[in-house]
C-alpha positions as CSV (number, residue, x, y, z in Angstrom):
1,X,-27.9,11.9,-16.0
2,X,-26.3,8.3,-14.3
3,X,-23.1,10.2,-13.2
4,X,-21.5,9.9,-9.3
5,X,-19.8,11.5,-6.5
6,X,-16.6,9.5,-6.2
7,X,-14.8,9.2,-3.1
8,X,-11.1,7.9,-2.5
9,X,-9.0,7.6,0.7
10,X,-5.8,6.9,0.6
11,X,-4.5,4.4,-2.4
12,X,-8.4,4.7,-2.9
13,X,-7.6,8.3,-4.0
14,X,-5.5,7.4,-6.7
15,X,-7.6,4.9,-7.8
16,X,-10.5,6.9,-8.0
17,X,-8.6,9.3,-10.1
18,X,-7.3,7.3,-12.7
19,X,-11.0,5.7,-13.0
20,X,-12.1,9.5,-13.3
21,X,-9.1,10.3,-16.0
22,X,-10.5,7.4,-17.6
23,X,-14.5,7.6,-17.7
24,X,-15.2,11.4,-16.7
25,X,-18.7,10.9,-18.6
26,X,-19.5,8.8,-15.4
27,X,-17.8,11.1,-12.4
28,X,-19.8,14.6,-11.1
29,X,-17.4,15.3,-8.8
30,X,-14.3,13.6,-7.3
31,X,-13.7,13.8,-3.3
32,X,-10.0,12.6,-2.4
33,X,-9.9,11.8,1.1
34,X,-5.8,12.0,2.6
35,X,-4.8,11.1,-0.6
36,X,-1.7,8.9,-1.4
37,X,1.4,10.3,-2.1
38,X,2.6,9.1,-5.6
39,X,5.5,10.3,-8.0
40,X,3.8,11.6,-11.4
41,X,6.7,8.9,-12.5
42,X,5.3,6.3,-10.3
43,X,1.8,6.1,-12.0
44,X,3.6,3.3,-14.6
45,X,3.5,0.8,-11.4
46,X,0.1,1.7,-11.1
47,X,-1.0,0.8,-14.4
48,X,1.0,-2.4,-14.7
49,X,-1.0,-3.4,-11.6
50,X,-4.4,-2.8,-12.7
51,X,-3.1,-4.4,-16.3
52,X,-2.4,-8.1,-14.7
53,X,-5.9,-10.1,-15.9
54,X,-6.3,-11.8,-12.5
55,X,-6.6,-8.9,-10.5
56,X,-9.0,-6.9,-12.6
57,X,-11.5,-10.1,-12.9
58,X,-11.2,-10.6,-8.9
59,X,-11.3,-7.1,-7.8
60,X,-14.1,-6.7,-10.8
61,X,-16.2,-9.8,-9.2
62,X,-15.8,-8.9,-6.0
63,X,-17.4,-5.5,-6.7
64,X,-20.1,-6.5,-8.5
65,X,-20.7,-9.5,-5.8
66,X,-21.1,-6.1,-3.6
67,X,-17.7,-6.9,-1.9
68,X,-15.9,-3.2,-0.4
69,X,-12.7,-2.5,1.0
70,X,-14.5,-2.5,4.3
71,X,-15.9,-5.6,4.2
72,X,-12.5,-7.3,3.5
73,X,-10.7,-5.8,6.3
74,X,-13.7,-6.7,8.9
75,X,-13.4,-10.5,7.6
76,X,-9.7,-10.5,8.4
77,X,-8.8,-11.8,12.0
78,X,-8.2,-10.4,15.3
79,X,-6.1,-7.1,15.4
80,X,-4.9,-7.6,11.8
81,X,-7.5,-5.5,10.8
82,X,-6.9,-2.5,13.1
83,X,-3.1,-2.7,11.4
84,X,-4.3,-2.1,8.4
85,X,-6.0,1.2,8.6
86,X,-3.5,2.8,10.8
């Protein structure tokens, strides 16, 4: 029926479930991994984040280029990487 498992971890989480909110036509189940903590009131940073042009077209491009998370953080240098996921 086309629809997915979604996974988040962390801010991943709470961007998986605003996609979800959004397109649940596309989501069979949603896994959240050590969620995020965020303030029901702090969703409007959220949004205004996702909202800027720039970053949706990158983050959009990147994805369908086949770009993840993962690969970004094992292109950064040295132990900068390591920083990022503790």
């Amino acid at each position: 029926d086309g629809r997915f498992v979604l996974l988040g971890h962390s801010m991943g989480a709470i961007i998986s479930t605003k996609y979800a909110e959004k397109y649940p036509q596309h989501v069979q189940h949603l896994l959240l991994a050590g969620p995020a903590g965020m303030k029901r009131s702090d969703t409007a940073q959220l949004d205004a984040f996702f909202n800027k042009t720039w970053i949706r077209r990158a983050v959009s491009r990147a994805w369908s280029a086949g770009v993840t998370p993962q690969m970004v953080l094992r292109a950064l240098p040295g132990r900068l990487a390591p920083s990022f996921v503790r």
